[in-house]
C-alpha positions as CSV (number, residue, x, y, z in Angstrom):
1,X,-52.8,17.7,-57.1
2,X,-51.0,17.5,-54.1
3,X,-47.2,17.8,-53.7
4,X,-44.5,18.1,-51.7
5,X,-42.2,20.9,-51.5
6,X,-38.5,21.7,-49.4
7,X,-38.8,25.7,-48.8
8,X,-35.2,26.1,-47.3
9,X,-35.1,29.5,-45.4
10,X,-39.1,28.7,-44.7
11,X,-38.6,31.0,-41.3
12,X,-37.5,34.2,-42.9
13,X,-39.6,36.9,-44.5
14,X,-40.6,36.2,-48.2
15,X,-39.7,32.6,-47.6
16,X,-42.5,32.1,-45.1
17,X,-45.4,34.0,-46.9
18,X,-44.5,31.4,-49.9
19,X,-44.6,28.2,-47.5
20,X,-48.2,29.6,-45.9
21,X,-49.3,30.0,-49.9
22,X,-47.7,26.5,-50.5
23,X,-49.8,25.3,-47.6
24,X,-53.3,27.3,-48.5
25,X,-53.3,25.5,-52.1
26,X,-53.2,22.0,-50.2
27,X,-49.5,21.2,-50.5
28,X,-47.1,19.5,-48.0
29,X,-44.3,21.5,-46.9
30,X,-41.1,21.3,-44.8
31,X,-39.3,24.4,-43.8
32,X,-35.3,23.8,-43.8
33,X,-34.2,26.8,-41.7
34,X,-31.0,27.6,-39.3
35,X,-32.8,30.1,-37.8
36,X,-29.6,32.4,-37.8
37,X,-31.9,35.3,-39.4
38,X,-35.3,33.4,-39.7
39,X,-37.7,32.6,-36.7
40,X,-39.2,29.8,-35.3
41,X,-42.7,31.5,-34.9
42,X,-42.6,33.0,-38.8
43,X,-42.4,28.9,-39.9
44,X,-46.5,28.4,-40.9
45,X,-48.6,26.2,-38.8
46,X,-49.0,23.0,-40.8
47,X,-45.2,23.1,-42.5
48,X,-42.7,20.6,-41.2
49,X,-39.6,22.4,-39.7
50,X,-36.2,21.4,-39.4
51,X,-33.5,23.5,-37.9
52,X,-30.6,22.9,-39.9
53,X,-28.2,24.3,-42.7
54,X,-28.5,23.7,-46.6
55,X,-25.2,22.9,-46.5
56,X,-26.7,19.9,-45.3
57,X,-29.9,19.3,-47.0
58,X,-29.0,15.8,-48.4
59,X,-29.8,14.5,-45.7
60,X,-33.2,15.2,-45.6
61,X,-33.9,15.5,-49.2
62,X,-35.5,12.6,-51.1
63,X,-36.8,11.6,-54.2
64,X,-40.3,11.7,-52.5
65,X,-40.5,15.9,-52.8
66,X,-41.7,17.8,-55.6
67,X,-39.2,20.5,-55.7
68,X,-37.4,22.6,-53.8
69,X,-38.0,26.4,-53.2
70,X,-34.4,28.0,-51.7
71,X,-34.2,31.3,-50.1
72,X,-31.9,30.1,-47.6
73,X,-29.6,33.7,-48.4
74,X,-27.7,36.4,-46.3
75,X,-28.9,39.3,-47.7
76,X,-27.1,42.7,-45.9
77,X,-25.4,44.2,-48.7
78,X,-23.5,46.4,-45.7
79,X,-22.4,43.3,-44.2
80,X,-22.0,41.9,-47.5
81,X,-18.8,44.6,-48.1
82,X,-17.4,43.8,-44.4
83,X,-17.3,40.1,-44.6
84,X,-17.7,38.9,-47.7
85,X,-16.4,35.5,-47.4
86,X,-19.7,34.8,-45.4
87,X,-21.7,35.5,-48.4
88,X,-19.6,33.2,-50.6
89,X,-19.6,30.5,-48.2
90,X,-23.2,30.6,-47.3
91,X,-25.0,31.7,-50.6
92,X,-22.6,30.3,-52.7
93,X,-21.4,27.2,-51.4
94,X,-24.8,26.2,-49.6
95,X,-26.3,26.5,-52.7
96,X,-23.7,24.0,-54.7
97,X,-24.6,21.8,-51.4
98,X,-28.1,22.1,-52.2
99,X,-27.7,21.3,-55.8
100,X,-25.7,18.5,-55.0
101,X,-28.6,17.2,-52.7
102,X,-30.8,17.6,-55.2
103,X,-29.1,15.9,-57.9
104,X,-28.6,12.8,-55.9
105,X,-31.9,13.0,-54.9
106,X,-33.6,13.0,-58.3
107,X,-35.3,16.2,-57.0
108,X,-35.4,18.3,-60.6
109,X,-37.8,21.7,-60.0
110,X,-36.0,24.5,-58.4
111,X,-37.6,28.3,-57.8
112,X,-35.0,30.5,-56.7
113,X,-34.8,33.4,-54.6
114,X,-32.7,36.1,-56.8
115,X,-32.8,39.7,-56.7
116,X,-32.7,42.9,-58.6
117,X,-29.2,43.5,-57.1
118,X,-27.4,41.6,-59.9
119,X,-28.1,43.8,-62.5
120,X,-25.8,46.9,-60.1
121,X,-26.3,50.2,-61.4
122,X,-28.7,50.0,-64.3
123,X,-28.0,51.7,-68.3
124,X,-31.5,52.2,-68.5
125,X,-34.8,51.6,-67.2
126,X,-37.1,49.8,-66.9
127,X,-34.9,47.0,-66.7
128,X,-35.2,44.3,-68.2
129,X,-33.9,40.4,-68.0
130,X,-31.5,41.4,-70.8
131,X,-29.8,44.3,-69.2
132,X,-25.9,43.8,-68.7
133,X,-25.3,42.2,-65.1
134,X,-23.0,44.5,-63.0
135,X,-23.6,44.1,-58.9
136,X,-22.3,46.6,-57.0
137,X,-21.6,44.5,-53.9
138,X,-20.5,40.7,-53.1
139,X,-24.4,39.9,-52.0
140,X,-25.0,40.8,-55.3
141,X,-22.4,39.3,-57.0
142,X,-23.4,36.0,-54.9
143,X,-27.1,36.1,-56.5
144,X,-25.5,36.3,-60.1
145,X,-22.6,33.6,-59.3
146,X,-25.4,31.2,-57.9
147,X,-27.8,32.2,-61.0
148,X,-24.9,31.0,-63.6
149,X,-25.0,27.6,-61.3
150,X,-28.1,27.0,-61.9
151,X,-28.1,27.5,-65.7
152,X,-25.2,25.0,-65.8
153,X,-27.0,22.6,-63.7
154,X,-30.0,22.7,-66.3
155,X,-27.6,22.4,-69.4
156,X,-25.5,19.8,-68.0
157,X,-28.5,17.5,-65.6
158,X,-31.9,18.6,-67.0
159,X,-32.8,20.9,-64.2
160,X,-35.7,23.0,-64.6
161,X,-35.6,26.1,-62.3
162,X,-36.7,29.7,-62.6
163,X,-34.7,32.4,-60.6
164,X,-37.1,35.1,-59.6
165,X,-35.1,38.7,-59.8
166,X,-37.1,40.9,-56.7
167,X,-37.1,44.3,-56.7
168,X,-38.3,46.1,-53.4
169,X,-40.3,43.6,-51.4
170,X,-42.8,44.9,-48.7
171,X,-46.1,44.5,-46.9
172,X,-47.4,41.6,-44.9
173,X,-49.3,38.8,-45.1
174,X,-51.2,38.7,-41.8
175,X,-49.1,37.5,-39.5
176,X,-46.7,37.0,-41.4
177,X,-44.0,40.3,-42.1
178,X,-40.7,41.9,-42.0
179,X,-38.9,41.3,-38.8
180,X,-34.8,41.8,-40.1
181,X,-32.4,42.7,-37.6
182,X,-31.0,44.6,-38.3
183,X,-33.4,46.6,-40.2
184,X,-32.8,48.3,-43.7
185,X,-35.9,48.4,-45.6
186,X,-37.3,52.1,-46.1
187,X,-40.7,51.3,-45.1
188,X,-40.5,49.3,-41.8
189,X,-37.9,51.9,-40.9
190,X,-40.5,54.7,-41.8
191,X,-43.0,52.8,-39.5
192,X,-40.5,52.5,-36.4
193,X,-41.0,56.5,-36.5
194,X,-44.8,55.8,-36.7
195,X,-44.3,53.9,-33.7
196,X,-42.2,56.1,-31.7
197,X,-39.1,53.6,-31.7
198,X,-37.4,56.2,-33.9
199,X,-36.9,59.9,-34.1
200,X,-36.9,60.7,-37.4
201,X,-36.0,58.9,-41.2
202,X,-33.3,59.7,-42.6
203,X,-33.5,60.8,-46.4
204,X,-30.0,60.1,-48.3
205,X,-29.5,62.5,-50.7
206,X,-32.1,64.8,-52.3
207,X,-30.5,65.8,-55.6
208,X,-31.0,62.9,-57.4
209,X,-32.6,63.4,-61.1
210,X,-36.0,62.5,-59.8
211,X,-38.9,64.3,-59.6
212,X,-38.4,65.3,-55.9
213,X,-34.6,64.5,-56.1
214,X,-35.0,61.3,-53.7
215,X,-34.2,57.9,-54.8
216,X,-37.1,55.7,-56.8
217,X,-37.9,52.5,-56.2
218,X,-40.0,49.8,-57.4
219,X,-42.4,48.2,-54.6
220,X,-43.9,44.6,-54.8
221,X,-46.3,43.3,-52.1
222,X,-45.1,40.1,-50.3
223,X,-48.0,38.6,-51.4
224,X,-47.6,39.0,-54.7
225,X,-44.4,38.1,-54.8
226,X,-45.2,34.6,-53.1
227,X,-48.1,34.4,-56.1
228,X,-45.3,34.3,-58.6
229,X,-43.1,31.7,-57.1
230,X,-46.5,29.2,-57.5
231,X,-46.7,30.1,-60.7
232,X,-43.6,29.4,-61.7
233,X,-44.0,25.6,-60.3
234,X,-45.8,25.0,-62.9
235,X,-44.4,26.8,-66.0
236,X,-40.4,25.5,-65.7
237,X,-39.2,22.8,-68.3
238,X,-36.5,20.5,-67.9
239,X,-33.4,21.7,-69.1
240,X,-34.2,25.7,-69.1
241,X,-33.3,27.7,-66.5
242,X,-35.7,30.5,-66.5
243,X,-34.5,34.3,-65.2
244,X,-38.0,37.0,-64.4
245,X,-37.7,40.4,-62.7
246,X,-40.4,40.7,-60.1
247,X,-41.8,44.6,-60.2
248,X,-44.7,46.5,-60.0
249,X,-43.0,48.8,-63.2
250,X,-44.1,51.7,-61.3
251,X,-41.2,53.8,-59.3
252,X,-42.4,55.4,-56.0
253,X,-39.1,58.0,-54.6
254,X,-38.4,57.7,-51.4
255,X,-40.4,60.7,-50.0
256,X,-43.8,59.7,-51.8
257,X,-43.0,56.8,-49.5
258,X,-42.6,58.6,-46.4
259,X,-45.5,61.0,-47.6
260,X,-47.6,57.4,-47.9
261,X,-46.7,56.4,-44.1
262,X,-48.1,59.7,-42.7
263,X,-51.4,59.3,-44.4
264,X,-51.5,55.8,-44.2
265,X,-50.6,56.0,-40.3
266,X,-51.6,59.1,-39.2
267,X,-48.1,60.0,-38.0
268,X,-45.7,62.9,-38.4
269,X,-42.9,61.6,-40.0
270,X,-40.4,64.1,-39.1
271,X,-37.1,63.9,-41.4
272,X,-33.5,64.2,-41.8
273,X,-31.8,65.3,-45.1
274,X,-28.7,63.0,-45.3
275,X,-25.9,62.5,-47.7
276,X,-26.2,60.3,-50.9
277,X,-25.4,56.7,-50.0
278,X,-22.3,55.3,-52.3
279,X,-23.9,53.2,-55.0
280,X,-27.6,53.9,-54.8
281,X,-29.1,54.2,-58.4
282,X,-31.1,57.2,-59.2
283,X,-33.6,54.7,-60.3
284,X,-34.6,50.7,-59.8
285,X,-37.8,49.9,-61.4
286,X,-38.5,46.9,-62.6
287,X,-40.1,45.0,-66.5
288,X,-42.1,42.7,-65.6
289,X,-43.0,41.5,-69.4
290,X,-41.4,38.5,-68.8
291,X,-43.2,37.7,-66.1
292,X,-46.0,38.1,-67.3
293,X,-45.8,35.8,-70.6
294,X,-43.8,33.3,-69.1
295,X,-45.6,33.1,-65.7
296,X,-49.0,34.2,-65.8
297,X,-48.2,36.9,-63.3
298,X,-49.2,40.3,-62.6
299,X,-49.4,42.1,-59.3
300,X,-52.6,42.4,-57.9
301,X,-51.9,45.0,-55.4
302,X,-49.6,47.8,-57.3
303,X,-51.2,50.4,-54.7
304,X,-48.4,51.5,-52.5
305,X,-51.0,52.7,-50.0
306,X,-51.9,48.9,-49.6
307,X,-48.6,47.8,-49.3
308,X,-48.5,50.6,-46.4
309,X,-51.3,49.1,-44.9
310,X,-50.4,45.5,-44.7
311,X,-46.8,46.3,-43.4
312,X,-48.3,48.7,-41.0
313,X,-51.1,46.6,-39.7
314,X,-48.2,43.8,-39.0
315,X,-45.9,46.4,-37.3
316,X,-48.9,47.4,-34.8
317,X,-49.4,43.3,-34.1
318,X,-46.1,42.9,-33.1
319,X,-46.1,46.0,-30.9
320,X,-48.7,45.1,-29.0
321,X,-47.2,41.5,-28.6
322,X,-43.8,43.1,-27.5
């Protein structure tokens, strides 16, 4: 069956992959985007676009979409620190704006765009949906304030919604990839070295209590990730608001990552030994279990190699188009 879905941040990274999936199963789609980290070109041919703010969604929204899928976020933890009123006002506040819009609407299916930052530095791991909620910065703490929204908004007005908690997001989906600026994601930045637009990676810290004493992580291909959020369409119920980690389960440190780019690539990968970063966990890798019984989901491509692949394969497309 056909419906019709608002994406808002529909020009940005993950929010773009899901729009083109949207799109491939038949749906209608309009992409709300201000463009002020998104890009006109990443918005899926066949999606509607407008250029505005969800501040100002109502008045576009109508009771003639399906749902709404909202990764309309800043998501800089740096900046986050710096200016944090921007990530109050924006994440926060254009999320109550959104509600709002939807409410009036009589738009009641909401997939959210959380993240793995809300649980901060984790007691134990894997983590798990249950795990105490600590973030370590105010984009964090934004996720988790607009989370407790949305449970309200399903108590009080029958919502259903299902806040999706990412862990490390990578890859590509054709043409579709990561393009932030600025950059902070290990593995484009381990590909700008493949590509000669940087020198070296730096490594922070190396005494961590991991095998090679660099950070883990938990990687999840774009693709994947988009997988879930169609999934979860259809398995929300009026009045819950539903809360899944989306992981792999499997931990990859940071050098096995850069060790992955070389063979992957071909390149040297020459490195610099750096100070710890304040705050980085030893370890983030993600339980999936809920997932998985709620959604239907597993990954289909856990192999960091592919991930590698896809991210790298989009890196080369946009060099040659620079």
């Amino acid at each position: 069956m056909t419906r019709k879905y608002l994406v808002t941040g529909g020009a940005g990274y993950v929010g773009s992959v899901v729009a083109a999936h949207l799109l491939e199963r038949g749906h209608r789609v309009t992409v709300l985007d201000d463009l002020s980290t998104g890009f006109a070109e990443a918005v899926p041919e066949g999606a509607e676009f407008i250029e505005g703010r969800i501040q100002d969604a109502g008045r576009w929204l109508d009771p003639t979409y399906d749902g709404v899928l909202h990764f309309a976020a800043f998501s800089q933890v740096g900046e986050s620190v710096a200016r944090p009123e921007k990530y109050w006002e924006n994440n926060v506040g254009g999320t109550m704006a959104l509600l709002a819009a939807m409410r009036s609407a009589g738009v009641r299916r909401l997939v959210f765009s959380s993240t793995a930052a809300t649980y901060g530095e984790p007691e134990s791991v894997p983590i798990t949906e249950t795990a105490p909620t600590a973030p370590t910065s105010p984009y964090g703490a934004s996720k988790l304030a607009v989370d407790h929204m949305i449970g309200g908004e399903c108590a009080a007005h029958g919502l259903a919604a299902v806040s999706l908690r990412y862990f490390n997001v990578a890859g590509a989906y054709g043409v579709l990839g990561e393009r932030h600026a600025p950059e902070s994601h290990l593995i484009p930045l381990v590909l700008q070295v493949a590509l000669g637009r940087r020198e070296a990676i730096s490594v922070y810290g190396e005494d961590y209590p991991t095998p090679d004493g660099t950070c883990v992580r938990d990687y999840i291909h774009v693709a994947d990730l988009a997988e879930a959020h169609l999934l979860a369409l259809d398995a929300m119920t009026a009045g819950e608001h539903l809360i899944c980690n989306l992981g792999n389960g499997n931990g990859f440190s940071v050098r096995e990552v850069v060790e992955t780019v070389r063979k992957v690539t071909g390149h040297p990968i020459p490195e610099i030994t750096a100070p710890r970063r304040p705050g980085d966990p030893a370890v983030l890798v993600a339980s999936a279990e809920a997932a998985r019984e709620r959604l239907g989901w597993t990954p289909s491509r856990p192999d960091l190699a592919d991930v590698v692949a896809d991210a790298w394969a989009f890196a080369r497309l946009r060099e040659e188009g620079a």
